[in-house]
C-alpha positions in Angstrom: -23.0 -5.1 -6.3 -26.6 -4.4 -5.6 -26.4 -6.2 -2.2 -26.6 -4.3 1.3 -23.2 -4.5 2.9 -23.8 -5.6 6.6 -22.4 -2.2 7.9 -26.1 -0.9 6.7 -28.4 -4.1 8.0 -26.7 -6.0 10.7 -27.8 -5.2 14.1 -25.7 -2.8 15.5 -23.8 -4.1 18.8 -23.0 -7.2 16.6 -21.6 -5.1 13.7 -19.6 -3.4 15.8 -18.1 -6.8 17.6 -17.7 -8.5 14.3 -15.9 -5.5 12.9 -13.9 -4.4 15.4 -13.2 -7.9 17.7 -10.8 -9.2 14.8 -8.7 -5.9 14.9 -8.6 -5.7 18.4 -7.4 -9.1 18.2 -4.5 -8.7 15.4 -3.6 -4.8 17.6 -3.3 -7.4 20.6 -1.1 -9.5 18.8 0.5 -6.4 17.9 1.2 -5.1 21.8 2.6 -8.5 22.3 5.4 -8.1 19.4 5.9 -4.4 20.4 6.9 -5.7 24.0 8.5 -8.8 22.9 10.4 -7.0 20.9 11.6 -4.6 23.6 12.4 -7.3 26.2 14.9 -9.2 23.6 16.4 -5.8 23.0 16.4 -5.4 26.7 18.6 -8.4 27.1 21.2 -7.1 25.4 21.3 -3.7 27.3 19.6 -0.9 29.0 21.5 1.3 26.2 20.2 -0.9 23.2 16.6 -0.2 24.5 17.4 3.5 24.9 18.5 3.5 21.5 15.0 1.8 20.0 13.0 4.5 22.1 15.0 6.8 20.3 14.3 5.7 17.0 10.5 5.4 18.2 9.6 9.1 17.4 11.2 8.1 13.4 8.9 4.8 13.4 5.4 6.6 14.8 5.9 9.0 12.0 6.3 6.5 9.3 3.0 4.8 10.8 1.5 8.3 11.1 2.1 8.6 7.2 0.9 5.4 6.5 -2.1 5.0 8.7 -3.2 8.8 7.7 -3.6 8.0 4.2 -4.9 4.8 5.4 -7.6 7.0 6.9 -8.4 9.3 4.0 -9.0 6.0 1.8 -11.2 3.8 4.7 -13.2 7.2 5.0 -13.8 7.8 0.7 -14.0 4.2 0.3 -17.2 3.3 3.0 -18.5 6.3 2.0 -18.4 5.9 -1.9 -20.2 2.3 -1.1 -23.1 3.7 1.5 -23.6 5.5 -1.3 -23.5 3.2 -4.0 -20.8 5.1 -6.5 -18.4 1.8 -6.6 -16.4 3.4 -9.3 -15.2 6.6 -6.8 -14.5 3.1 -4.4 -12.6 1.4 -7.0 -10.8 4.9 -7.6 -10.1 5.1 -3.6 -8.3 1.5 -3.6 -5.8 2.3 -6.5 -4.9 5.7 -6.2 -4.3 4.8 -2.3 -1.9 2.1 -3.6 0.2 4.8 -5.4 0.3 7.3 -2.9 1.8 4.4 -0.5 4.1 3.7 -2.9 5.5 7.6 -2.4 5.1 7.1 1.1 8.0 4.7 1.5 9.9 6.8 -1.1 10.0 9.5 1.7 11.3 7.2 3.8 13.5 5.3 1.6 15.8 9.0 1.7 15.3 9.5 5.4 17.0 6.3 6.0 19.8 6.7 3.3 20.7 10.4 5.0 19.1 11.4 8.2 19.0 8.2 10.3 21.9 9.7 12.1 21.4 12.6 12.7 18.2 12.3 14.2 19.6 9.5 16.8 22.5 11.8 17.5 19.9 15.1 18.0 19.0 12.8 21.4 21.8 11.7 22.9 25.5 12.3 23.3 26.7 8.4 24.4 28.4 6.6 21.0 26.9 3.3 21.8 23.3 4.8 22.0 24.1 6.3 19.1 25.2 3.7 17.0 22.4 1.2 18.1 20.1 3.7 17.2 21.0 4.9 14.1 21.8 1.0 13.2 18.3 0.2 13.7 16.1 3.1 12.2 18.4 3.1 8.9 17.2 -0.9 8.4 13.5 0.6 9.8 13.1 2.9 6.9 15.2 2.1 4.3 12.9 -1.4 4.1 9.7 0.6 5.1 7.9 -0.8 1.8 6.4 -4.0 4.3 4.9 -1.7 6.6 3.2 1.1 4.5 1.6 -1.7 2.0 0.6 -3.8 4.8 -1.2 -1.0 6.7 -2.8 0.4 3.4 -4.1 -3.5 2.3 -5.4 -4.1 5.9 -7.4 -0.1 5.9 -9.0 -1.6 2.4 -10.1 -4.8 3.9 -11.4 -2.5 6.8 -13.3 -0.3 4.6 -15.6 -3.2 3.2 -15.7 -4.7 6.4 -13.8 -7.4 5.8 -11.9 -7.5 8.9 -10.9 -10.9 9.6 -8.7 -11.1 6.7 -6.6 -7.5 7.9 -6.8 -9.8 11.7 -5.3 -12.5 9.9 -3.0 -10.4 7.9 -1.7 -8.1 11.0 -1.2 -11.4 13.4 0.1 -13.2 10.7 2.9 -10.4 10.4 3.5 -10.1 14.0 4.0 -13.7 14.9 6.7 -13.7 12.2 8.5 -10.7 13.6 8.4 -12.7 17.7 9.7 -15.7 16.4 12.5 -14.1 14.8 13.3 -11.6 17.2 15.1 -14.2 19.5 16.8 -16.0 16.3 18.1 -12.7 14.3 19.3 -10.8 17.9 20.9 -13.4 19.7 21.9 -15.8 16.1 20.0 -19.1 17.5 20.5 -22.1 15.2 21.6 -21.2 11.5 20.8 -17.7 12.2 23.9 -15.0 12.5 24.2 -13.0 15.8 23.0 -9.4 14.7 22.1 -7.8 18.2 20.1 -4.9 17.2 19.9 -5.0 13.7 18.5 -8.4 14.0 15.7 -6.9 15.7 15.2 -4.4 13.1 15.2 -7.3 10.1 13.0 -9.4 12.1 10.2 -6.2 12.0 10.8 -6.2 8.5 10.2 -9.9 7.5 6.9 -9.6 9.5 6.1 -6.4 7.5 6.6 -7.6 4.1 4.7 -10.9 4.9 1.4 -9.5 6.4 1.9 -7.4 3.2 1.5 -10.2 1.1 -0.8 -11.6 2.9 -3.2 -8.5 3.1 -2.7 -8.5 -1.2 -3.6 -11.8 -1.5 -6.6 -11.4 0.5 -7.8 -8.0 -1.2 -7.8 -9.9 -4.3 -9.3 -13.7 -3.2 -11.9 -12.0 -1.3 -12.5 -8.5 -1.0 -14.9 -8.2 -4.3 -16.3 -5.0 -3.9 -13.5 -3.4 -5.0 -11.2 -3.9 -8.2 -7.3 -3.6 -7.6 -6.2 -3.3 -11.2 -2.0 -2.3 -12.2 -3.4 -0.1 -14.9 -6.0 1.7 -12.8 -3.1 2.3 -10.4 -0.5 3.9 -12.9 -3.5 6.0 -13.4 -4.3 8.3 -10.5 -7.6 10.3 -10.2 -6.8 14.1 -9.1 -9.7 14.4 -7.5 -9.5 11.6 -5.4 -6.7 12.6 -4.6 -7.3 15.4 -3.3 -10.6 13.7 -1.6 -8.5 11.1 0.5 -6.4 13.7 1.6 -8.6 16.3 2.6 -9.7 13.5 5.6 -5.7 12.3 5.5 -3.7 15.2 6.3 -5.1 16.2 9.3 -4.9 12.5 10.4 -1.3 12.2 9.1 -0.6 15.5 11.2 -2.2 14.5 14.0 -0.5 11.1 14.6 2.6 13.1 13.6 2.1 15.2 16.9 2.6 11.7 18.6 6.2 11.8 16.9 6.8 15.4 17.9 5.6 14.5 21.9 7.8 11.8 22.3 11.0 13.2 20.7 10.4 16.4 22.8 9.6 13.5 26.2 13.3 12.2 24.9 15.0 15.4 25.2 13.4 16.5 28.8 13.8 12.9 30.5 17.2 12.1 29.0 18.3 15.8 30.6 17.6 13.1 34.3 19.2 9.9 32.9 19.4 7.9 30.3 17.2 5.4 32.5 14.4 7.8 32.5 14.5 7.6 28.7 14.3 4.3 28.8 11.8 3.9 31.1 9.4 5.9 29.1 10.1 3.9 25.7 9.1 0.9 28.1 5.7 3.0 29.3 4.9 3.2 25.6 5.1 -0.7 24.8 3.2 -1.6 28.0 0.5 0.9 27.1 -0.1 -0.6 23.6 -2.0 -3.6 25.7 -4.6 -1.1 26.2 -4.4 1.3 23.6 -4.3 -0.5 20.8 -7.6 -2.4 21.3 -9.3 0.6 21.7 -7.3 1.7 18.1 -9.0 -1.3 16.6 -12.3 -0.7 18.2 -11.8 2.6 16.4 -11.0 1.5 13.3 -13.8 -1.0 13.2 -16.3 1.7 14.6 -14.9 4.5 11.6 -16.5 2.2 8.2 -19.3 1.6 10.2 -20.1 5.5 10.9 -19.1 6.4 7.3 -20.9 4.0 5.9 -24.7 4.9 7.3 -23.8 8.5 7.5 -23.5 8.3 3.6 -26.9 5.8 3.9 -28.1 8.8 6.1 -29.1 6.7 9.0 -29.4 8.5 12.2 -30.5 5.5 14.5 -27.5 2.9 13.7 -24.6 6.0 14.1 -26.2 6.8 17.5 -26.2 3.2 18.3 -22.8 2.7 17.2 -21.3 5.8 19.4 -22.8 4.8 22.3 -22.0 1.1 22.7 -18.6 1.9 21.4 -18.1 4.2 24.0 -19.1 1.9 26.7 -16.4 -0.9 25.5 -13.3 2.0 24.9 -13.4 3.2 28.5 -13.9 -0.4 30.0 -10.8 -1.4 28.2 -9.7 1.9 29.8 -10.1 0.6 33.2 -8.5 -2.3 33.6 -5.3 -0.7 32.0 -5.8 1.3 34.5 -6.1 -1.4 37.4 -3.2 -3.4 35.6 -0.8 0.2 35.4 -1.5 0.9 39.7 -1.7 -3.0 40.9 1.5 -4.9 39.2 3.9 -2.0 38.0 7.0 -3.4 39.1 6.1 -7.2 37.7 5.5 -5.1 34.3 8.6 -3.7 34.3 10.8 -6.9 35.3 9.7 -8.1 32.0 12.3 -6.1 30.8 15.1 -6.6 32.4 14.7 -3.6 34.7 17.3 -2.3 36.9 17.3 -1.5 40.4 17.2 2.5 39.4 15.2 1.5 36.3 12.2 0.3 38.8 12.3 3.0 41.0 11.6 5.4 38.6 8.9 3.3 36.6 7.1 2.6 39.4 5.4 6.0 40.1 5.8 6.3 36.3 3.3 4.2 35.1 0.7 4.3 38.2 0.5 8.3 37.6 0.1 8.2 33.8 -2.6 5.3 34.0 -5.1 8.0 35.6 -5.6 9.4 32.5 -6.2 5.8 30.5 -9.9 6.4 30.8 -10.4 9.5 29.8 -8.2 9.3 26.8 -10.7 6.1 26.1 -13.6 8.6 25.8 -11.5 10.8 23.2 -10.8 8.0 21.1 -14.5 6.8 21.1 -15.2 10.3 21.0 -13.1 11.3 17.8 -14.0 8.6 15.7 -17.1 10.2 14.4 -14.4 13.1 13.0 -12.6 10.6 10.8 -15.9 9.4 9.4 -17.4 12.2 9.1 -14.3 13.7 7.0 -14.3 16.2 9.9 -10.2 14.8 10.5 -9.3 18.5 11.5 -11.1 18.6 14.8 -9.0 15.4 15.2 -6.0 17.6 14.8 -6.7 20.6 16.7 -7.5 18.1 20.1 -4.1 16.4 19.2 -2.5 19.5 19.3 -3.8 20.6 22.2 -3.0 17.5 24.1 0.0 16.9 23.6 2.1 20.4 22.1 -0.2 23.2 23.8 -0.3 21.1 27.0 1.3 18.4 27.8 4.8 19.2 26.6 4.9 23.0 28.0 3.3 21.1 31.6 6.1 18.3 31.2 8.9 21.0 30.8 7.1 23.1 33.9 7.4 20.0 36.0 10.8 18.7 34.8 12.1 22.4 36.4 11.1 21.2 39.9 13.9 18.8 39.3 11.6 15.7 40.8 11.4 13.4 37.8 8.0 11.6 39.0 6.2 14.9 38.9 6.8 14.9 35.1 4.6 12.1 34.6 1.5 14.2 36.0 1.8 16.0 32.4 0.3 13.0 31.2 -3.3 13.0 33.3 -2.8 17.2 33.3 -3.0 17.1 28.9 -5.7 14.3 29.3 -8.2 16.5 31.3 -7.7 19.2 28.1 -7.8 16.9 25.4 -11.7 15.7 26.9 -12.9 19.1 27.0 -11.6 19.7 23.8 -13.3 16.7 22.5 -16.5 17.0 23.9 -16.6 20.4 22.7 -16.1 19.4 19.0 -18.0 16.4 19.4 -21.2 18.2 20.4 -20.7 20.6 17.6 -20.4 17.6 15.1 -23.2 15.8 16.2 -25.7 18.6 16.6 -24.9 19.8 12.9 -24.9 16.6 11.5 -26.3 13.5 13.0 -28.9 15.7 14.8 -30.4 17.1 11.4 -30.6 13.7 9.3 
């Protein structure tokens, strides 16, 4: 346990690569399920696809929750071993294995009563409504898979053992695209269950990356102790330690959930279509964002671990190379978003009307990919740092103080493409914002070591 973990003595462009490459990897896999999934959902209707963006706003939350705590434990974990206290590490692992536990308990009841109700709060057709609630009351009633697999993968993270949470995420997402076509549409043995097939499919890959991520936490990840006992046995104080970096990141990927039901209600006041369209923007965007998310979550250990080593050279290092890659990703979503719109959205079956409106859709909302590539890079050092809050106020900004008051502004013009300028419009805020708190940060920390 004396050993240096690599985060402290590898050089630093090649920590970063090793740690991050495999989670950008298993987030690519990832995008691929999340629009794989769409376009078989697609194929049964333009309604069925409008009723899984509908129960998107339900789903980001339950990842919010999840990935949050998944947060608070990565940050008290890396920490606890740049610092060398591997008991407050072995703490972090099993009292973040019971709070997940209560995490799908919260959702187990929102399935059971409130499924419903929420679909129903977005739309007034019956069949939307009935796919909808269908689907997210299979989502969260079965949630278990996804809040342990995200909470085994953030452990593996922490230590830097990333391959094994790459293995464990692709693993889990493979699963769900091969039985997407043979639970919706009932190939071979398999019944016919249309949208609820879709649903189950998500699940199965859930519980098995799950698994997966256990097995591998206890094979290989030795520098921390997952014991049953130690888990019926939470530590108040670390408790409270994981959440003080949690909450605000569980609040601030909650915002995502509040944005996009709020986007629901002010595009489905044009069409249905428009609603539609935009759950279609948020699967196509995943290609882009969700490498930069694993660069992120790769980059966060790495920061926490030599600020708690108190290294001043490797965190600088670290910021700046990571920065390079996030808006360079940026960019060719960018490209990608302006050059080939309409091929992107034939993928999913698109109408006639359904093209029109994506068109200028996702061309004006790529503007803002790079600069919401900075602000990723950029907010990484507030997770590690247990700084999470500054996190949350540029979230809030973004996307409640600007973006959905600008979206609401622009919907009254009654010109549906000039809602999508919200999206660059917020962007511009959330960098100032950013830069602001990030100069802050740095100047009172990494500045003085």
């Amino acid at each position: 346990m004396t050993k240096e973990n690599k985060m402290g003595v590898m050089p630093v462009k090649e920590l970063i690569i090793s740690m991050s490459l495999p989670m950008m990897i298993s987030m690519l896999v990832q995008a691929l399920y999340n629009v794989v999934d769409s376009i078989f959902v697609a194929k049964i209707s333009e309604s069925a696809l409008t009723a899984v963006t509908l129960a998107f706003p339900m789903q980001n939350l339950m990842i919010a929750l999840g990935s949050g705590t998944g947060v608070g434990i990565n940050a008290l974990l890396s920490r606890s071993l740049g610092e060398k206290n591997f008991d407050k590490s072995d703490s972090s692992a099993n009292t973040g294995l019971l709070l997940t536990f209560f995490n799908y308990i919260a959702f187990l009841i929102i399935g059971i009563f409130f499924a419903g109700p929420f679909i129903s709060t977005q739309t007034s057709s019956p069949e939307i409504r009935a796919y909808g609630a269908e689907y997210l009351s299979i989502i969260c009633c079965l949630s278990f898979g996804i809040f342990y697999q995200i909470t085994f993968e953030r452990l593996l993270q922490s230590t830097g053992k990333t391959f094994f949470s790459m293995i464990s995420q692709a693993s889990g997402a493979l699963i769900n695209i091969i039985f997407d076509p043979l639970l919706i549409f009932g190939i071979g043995p398999f019944p016919e269950m249309g949208v609820a097939g879709a649903a189950y499919a998500t699940i199965l890959g859930q519980v098995i990356a799950s698994m997966i991520g256990l097995f591998c936490n206890l094979k290989f990840n030795n520098e921390i102790h997952i014991r049953f006992k130690n888990i019926l046995k939470p530590d108040a104080t670390t408790i409270k330690d994981i959440y003080f970096v949690g909450v605000p990141s569980i609040l601030m990927m909650s915002i995502g959930s509040v944005m996009t039901y709020m986007m629901n209600l002010i595009l489905g006041a044009f069409s249905s279509t428009a609603t539609a369209v935009f759950g279609v923007y948020f699967k196509l965007q995943s290609f882009f964002f969700m490498p930069v998310f694993g660069l992120n979550n790769g980059l966060i250990p790495v920061l926490a671990y030599n600020y708690g080593a108190r290294n001043k050279d490797r965190i600088k290092e670290a910021l700046r190379f990571a920065l390079l890659l996030a808006v360079s990703i940026m960019i060719v979503g960018t490209v990608c978003f302006l050059t080939i719109p309409s091929l992107l959205l034939s993928m999913f079956n698109a109408s006639e009307d359904m093209i029109t409106i994506g068109i200028p859709a996702l061309r004006i909302i790529s503007l803002s990919f790079p600069l919401a590539g900075v602000c990723i890079a950029m907010g990484s050092i507030f997770q590690a740092f247990s700084m999470s809050f500054y996190s949350l106020i540029v979230s809030v900004g973004r996307q409640l103080v600007v973006l959905i008051p600008a979206a609401w502004l622009l919907a009254q013009t009654g010109n549906l493409s000039n809602v999508w300028w919200a999206f660059p419009i917020a962007e511009i805020a959330s960098l100032a914002l950013s830069s602001f708190f990030f100069r802050k940060l740095y100047k009172n920390t990494v500045s003085t070591m």
